[in-house]
C-alpha positions as CSV (number, residue, x, y, z in Angstrom):
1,X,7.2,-6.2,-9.2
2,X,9.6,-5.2,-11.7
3,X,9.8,-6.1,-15.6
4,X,12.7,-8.5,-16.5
5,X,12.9,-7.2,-19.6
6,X,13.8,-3.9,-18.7
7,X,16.3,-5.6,-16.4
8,X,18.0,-7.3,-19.5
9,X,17.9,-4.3,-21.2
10,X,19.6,-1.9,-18.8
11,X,21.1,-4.0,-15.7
12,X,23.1,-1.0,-14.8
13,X,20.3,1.4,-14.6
14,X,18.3,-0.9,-12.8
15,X,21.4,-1.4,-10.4
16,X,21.6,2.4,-10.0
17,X,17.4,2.9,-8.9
18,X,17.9,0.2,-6.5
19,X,21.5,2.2,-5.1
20,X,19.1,5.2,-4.9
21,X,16.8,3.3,-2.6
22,X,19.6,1.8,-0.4
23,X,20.1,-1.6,-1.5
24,X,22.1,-3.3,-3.2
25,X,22.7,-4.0,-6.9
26,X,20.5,-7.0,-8.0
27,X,20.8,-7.3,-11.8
28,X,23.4,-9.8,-12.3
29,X,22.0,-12.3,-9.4
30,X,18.3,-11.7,-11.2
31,X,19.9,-12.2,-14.6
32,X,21.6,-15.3,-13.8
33,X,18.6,-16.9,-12.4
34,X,16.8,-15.7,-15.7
35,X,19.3,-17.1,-18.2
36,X,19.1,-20.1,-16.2
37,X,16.0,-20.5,-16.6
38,X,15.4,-19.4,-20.3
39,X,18.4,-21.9,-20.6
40,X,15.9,-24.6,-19.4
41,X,13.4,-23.5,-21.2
42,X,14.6,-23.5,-24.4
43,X,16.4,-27.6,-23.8
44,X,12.8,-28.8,-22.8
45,X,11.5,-27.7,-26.2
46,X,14.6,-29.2,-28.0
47,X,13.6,-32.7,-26.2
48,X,10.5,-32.6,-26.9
49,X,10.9,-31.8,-30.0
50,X,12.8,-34.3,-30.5
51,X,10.3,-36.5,-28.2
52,X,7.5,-35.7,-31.0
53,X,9.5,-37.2,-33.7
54,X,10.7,-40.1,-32.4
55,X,6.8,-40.8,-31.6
56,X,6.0,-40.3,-34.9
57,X,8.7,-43.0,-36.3
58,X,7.7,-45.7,-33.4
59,X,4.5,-46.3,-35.7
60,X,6.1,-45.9,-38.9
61,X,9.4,-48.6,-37.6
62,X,5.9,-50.8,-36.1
63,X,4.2,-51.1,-39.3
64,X,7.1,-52.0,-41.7
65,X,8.1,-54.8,-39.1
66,X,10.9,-53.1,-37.8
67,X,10.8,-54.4,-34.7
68,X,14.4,-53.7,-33.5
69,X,14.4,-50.0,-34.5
70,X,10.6,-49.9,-32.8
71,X,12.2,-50.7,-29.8
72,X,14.9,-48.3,-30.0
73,X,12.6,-45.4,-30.8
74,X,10.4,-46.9,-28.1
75,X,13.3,-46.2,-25.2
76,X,14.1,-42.7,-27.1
77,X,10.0,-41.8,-26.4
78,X,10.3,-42.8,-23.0
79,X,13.9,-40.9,-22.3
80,X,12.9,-37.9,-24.0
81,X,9.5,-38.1,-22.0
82,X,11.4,-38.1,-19.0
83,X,14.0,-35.7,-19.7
84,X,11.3,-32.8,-20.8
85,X,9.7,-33.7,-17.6
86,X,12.7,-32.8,-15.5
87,X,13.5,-29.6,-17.6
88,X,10.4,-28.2,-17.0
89,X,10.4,-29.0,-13.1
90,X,14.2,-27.6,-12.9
91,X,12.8,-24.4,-15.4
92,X,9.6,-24.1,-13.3
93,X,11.8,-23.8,-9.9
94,X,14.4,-21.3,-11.6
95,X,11.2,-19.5,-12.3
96,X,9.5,-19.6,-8.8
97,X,12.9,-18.6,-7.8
98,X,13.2,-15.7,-9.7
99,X,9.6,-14.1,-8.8
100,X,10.9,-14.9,-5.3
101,X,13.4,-12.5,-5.4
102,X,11.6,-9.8,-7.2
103,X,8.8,-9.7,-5.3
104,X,11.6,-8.6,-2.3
105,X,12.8,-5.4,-4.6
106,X,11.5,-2.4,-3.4
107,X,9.6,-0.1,-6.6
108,X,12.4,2.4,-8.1
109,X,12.3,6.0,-7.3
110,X,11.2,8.6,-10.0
111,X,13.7,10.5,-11.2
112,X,12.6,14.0,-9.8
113,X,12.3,12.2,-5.9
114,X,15.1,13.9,-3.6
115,X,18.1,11.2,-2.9
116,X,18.4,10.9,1.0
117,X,19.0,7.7,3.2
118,X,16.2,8.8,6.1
119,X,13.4,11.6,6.9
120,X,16.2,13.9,7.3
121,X,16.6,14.3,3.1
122,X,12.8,14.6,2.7
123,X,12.2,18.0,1.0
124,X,9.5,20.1,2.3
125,X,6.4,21.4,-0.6
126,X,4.5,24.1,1.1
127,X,2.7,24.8,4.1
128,X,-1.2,25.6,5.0
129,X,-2.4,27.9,7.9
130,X,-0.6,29.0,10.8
131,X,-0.4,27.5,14.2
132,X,-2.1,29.1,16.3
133,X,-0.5,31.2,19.6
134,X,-2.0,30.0,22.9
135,X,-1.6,32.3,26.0
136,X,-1.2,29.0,27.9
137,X,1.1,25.9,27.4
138,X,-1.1,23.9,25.3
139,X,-1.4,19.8,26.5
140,X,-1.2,16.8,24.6
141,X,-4.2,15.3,23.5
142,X,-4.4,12.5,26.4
143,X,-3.5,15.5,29.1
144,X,-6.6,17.7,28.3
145,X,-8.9,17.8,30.5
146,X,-12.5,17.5,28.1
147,X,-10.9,14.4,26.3
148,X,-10.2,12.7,29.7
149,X,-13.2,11.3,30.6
150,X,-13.6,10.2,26.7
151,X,-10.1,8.1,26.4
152,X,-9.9,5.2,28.0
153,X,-6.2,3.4,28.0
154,X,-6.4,1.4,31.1
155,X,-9.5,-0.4,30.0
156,X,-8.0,-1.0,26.6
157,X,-5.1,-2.7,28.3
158,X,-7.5,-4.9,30.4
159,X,-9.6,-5.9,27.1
160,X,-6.5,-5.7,24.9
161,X,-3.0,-4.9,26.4
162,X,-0.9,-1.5,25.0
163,X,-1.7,0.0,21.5
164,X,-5.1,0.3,22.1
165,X,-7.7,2.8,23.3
166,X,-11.1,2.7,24.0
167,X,-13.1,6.2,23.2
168,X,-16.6,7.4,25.4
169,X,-18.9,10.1,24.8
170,X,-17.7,13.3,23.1
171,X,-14.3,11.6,21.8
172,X,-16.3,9.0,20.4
173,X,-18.8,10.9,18.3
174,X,-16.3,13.6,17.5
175,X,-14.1,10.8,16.2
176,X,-17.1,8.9,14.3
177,X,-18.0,12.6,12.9
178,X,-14.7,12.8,11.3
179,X,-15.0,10.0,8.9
180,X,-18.6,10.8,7.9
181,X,-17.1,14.3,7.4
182,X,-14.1,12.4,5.2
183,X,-16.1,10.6,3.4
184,X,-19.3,12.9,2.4
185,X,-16.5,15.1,1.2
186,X,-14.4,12.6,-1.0
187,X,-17.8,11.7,-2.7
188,X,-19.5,14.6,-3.1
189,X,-16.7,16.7,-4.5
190,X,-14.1,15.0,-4.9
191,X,-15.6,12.5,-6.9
192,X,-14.2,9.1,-5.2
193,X,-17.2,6.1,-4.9
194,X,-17.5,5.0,-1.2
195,X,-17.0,1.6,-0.9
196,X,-17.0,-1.1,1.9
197,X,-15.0,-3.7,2.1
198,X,-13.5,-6.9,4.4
199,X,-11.3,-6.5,6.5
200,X,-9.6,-9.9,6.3
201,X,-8.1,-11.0,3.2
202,X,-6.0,-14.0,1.3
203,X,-2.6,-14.3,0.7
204,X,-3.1,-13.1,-2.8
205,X,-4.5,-9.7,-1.6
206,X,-1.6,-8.9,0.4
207,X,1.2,-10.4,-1.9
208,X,-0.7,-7.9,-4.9
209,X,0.2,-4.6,-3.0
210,X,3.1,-6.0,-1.5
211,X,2.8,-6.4,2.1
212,X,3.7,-10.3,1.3
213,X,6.5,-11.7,1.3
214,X,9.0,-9.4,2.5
215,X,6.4,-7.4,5.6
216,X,4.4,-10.1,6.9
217,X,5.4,-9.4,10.7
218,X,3.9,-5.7,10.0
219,X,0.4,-7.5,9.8
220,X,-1.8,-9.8,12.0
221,X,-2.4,-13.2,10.3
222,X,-5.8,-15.5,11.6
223,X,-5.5,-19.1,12.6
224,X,-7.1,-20.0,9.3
225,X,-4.8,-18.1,6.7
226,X,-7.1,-14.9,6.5
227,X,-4.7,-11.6,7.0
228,X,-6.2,-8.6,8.7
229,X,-5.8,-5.4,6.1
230,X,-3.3,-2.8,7.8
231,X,-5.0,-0.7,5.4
232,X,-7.9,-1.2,2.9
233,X,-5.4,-0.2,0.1
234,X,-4.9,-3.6,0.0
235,X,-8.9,-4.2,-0.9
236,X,-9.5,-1.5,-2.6
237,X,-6.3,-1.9,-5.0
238,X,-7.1,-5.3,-5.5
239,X,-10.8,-4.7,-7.0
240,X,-8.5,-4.5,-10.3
241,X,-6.7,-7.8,-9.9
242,X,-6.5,-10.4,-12.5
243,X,-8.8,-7.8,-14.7
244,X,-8.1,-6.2,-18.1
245,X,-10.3,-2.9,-17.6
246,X,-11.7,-0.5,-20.4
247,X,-9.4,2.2,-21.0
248,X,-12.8,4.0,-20.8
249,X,-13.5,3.0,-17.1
250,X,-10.5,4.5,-16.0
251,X,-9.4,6.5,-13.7
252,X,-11.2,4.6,-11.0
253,X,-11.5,6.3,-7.9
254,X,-12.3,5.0,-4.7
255,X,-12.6,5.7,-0.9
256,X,-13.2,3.4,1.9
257,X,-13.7,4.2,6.1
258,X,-12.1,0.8,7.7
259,X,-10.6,-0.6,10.4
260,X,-7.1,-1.1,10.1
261,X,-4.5,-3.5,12.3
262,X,-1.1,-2.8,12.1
263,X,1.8,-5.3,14.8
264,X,3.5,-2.2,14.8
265,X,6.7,-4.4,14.7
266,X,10.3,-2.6,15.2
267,X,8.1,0.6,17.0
268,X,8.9,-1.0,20.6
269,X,9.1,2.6,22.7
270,X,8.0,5.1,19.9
271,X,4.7,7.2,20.6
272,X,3.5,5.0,23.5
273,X,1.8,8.1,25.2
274,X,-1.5,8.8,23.9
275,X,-3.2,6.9,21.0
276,X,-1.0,8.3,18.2
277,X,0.5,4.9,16.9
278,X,-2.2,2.0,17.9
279,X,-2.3,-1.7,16.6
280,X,-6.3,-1.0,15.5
281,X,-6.9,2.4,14.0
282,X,-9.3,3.6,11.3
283,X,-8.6,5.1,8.4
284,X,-10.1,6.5,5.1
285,X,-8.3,5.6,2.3
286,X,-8.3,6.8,-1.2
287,X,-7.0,4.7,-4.3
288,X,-6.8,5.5,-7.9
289,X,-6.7,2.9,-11.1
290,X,-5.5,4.9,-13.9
291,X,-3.3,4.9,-17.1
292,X,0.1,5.1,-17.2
293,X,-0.3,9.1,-19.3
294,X,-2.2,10.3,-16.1
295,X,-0.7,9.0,-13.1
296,X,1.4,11.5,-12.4
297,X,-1.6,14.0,-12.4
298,X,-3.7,11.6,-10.2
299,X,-0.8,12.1,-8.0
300,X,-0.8,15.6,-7.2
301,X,-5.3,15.4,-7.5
302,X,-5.0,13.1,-4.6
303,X,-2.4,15.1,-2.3
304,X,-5.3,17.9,-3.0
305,X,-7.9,15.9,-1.6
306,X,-6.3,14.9,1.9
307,X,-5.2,18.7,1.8
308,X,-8.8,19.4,1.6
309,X,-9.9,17.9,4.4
310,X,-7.3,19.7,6.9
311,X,-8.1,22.8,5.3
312,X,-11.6,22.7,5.7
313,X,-11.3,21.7,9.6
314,X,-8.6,24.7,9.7
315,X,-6.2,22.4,10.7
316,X,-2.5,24.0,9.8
317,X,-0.1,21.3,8.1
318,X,3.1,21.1,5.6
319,X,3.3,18.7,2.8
320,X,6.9,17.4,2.0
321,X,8.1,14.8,-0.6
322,X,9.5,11.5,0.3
323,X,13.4,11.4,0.0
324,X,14.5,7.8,-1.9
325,X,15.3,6.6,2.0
326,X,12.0,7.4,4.1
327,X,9.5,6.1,0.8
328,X,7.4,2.7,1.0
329,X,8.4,-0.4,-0.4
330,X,6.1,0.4,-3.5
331,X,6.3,3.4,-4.2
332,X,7.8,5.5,-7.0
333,X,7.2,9.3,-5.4
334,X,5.5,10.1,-2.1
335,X,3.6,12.9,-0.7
336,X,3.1,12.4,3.0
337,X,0.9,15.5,4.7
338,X,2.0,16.9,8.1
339,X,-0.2,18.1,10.8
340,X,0.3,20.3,13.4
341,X,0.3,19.0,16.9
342,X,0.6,22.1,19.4
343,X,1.0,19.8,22.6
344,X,4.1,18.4,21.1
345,X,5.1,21.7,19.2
346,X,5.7,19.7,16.0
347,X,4.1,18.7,12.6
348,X,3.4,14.7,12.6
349,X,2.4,12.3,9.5
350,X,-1.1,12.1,8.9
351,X,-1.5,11.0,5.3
352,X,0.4,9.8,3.0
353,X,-0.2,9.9,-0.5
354,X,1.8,7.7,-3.2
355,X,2.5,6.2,-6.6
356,X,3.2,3.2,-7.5
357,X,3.3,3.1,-11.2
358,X,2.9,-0.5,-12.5
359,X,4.5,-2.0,-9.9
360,X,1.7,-3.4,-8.1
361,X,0.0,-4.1,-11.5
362,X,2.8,-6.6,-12.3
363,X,1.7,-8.4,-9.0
364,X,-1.6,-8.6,-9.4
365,X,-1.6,-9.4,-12.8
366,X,-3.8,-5.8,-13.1
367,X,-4.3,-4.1,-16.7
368,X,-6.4,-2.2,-19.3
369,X,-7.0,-2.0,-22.6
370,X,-7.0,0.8,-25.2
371,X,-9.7,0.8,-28.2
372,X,-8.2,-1.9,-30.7
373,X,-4.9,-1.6,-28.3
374,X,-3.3,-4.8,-26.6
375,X,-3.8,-5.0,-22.4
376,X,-1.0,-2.9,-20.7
377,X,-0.8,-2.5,-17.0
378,X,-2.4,0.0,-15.3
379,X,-0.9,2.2,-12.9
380,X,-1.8,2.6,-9.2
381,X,-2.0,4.9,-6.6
382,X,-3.2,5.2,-2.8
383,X,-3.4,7.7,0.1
384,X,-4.9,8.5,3.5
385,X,-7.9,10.7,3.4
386,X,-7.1,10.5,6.3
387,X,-6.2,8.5,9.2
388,X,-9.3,9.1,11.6
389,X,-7.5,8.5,15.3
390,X,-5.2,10.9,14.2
391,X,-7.1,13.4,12.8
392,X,-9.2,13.3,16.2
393,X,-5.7,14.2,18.3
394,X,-5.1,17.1,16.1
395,X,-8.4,18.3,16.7
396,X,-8.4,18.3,20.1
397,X,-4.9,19.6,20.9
398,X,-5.8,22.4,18.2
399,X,-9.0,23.5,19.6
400,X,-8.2,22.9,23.2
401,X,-8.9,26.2,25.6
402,X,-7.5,27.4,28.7
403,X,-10.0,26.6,31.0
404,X,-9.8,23.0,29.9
405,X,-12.7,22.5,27.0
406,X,-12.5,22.2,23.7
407,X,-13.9,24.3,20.9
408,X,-14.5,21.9,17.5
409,X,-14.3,23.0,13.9
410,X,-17.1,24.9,12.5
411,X,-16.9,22.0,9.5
412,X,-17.8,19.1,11.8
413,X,-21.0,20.8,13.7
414,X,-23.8,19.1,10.6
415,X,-22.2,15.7,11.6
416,X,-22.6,16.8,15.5
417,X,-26.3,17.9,15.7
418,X,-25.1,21.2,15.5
419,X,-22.7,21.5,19.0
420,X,-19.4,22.6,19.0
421,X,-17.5,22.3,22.1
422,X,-16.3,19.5,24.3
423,X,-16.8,21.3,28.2
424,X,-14.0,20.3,30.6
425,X,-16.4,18.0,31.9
426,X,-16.2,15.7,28.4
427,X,-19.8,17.1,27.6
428,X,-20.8,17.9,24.1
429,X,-22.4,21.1,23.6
């Protein structure tokens, strides 16, 4: 959520972040709505001001016998009662109003984020490893003939309809491999605490890292209130909510392996083939409290990490920045990470790894406090480390072989009892 007061200070700047992003200029709607408000405000104090002096007087006007002027001040209690009453109701909706509206403003960009309306202005980083030459036509991850008997779609859709998969065997414990394999690595280098947390959460939890109000058909919603995470960012972030940490307790890293349920809503016909965009997925996530001074450097420390964990299963990928078009509603800069997917001859998301600054602070009522200092919000910051489903596909389309196997990264055989191939038949060995 954004400050006010650094909307009544610069309206037009504030107009010009929110151009970047593709919407349109907010400041003088928001500052009507907050001088309507402070207007309010300020007459509810005036009447009962006025409200405390006329109740001092009625006892003064009752003891001297005054009984006419008692029962004038008497009326001017009661008018002034009801008159502060209905300021503050009319000063309470302005306000209500107000956070309405800010809480549907997407975060501003950082300055050095590329301007672009879509994907197509995103601005590639670097690239890692290079993709390897097959002497055959390399298959998609659903087509090869090892993960076959491990990937089941048509029992999916009888338990669950389309999205979902169901994974046997060899898929199964190659895909529960790679998010031990994630998460030994975030904690025992990269310093992140392994956490596990609930997958179904309150309003509050999804309005703090802003999937609520503006995304809620994104996300799956129980019959009882209770919102299934889409990722456990939402958790993870909201560990600091409501708190006012020790600067010294900071930067808090964290890392959890969930399930994650997405409606996929507005996605009707993209990536239906295979199990690259499903409505339950897993995914480890990484998220950093810190100060505002280190942020930045958190940033880049994170993209690192998901880096990491391609590079060590020699998985070839590009990292690219975000344009101000393609970023999430709450973020100020963006890294997403880019795997290579031979059997569709392309580099597809697999992490994406953002700032946020104080903007979901402000929401969740999130800060720290400095030695002697006063409580300032902290900044926050979350990533993929990295989505597990998908980091299985590029596995298996990378190290697929001509005579139908697959061969497995060297990196995953401790977490495998020490075999490293998939045989055509879906064997592990």
């Amino acid at each position: 959520m954004h400050d006010i007061r650094l909307i009544r200070e610069a309206p037009e700047a504030f107009d010009f972040e929110l151009r970047r992003r593709g919407h349109l200029p907010m400041s003088e709607e928001i500052l009507r709505l907050d001088e309507e408000r402070r207007a309010k405000i300020h007459a509810a104090e005036t009447a009962q001001a006025d409200q405390n002096r006329a109740s001092k007087e009625v006892g003064a006007a009752k003891a001297a016998g005054r009984e006419t002027e008692f029962e004038r001040l008497r009326a001017v209690v009661a008018e002034k009662k009801a008159e502060v009453a209905a300021l503050q109701d009319a000063a309470k909706a302005l306000d209500e109003q107000l956070r309405g509206l800010l809480l549907t403003l997407p975060n501003t960009p950082l300055p050095e984020v590329p301007d672009g309306p879509d994907e197509s202005g995103n601005v590639e980083l670097r690239r890692w490893g290079t993709p390897r030459s097959f002497g055959f036509k390399p298959l998609e991850h659903f087509e090869i003939p090892a993960v076959k008997p491990g990937l089941d779609f048509e029992m999916a859709a009888r338990l669950s309809g389309s999205r979902f998969a169901v994974l046997r065997g060899a898929v199964a414990r190659v895909h529960r491999a790679l998010a031990q394999f994630m998460l030994d690595l975030h904690t025992t280098e990269h310093g992140l605490t392994e956490t596990m947390t609930p997958v179904l959460v309150r309003d509050e939890a999804m309005l703090g890292t802003g999937q609520l109000p503006k995304f809620a058909e994104d996300s799956y919603q129980t019959t009882n209130g209770w919102w299934l995470i889409p990722t456990s960012e939402v958790t993870l972030t909201n560990f600091a909510a409501g708190e006012v940490l020790d600067e010294a307790a900071l930067p808090m890293r964290m890392t959890a392996h969930t399930l994650c349920f997405r409606s996929e809503a507005g996605s009707a016909g993209k990536d239906t083939a295979g199990m690259l965009r499903q409505h339950q997925f897993e995914k480890v996530e990484m998220v950093s409290i810190t100060t505002p001074e280190t942020s930045l450097d958190e940033h880049e420390r994170m993209t690192r990490c998901a880096e990491a964990v391609l590079q060590r299963l020699g998985l070839p990928y590009r990292t690219i920045v975000l344009c101000t078009g393609d970023m999430g509603f709450g973020a100020r800069k963006t890294h997403d990470i880019e795997v290579w997917l031979p059997g569709q001859d392309t580099y597809r998301e697999i992490s994406s790894v953002s700032v946020c600054g104080d903007f979901q602070a402000r929401r969740m009522n999130a800060r720290y406090r400095a030695a002697g200092g006063k409580p300032e919000f902290v900044h926050t910051l979350n990533g993929s480390g990295l989505a597990v489903g998908r980091c299985l596909i590029a596995v298996l389309e990378n190290g697929q072989e001509e005579d139908g196997s697959v061969t497995l990264p060297e990196a995953l055989r401790p977490w495998l009892g020490g075999k490293g191939r998939i045989a055509a038949d879906g064997t592990l060995i």
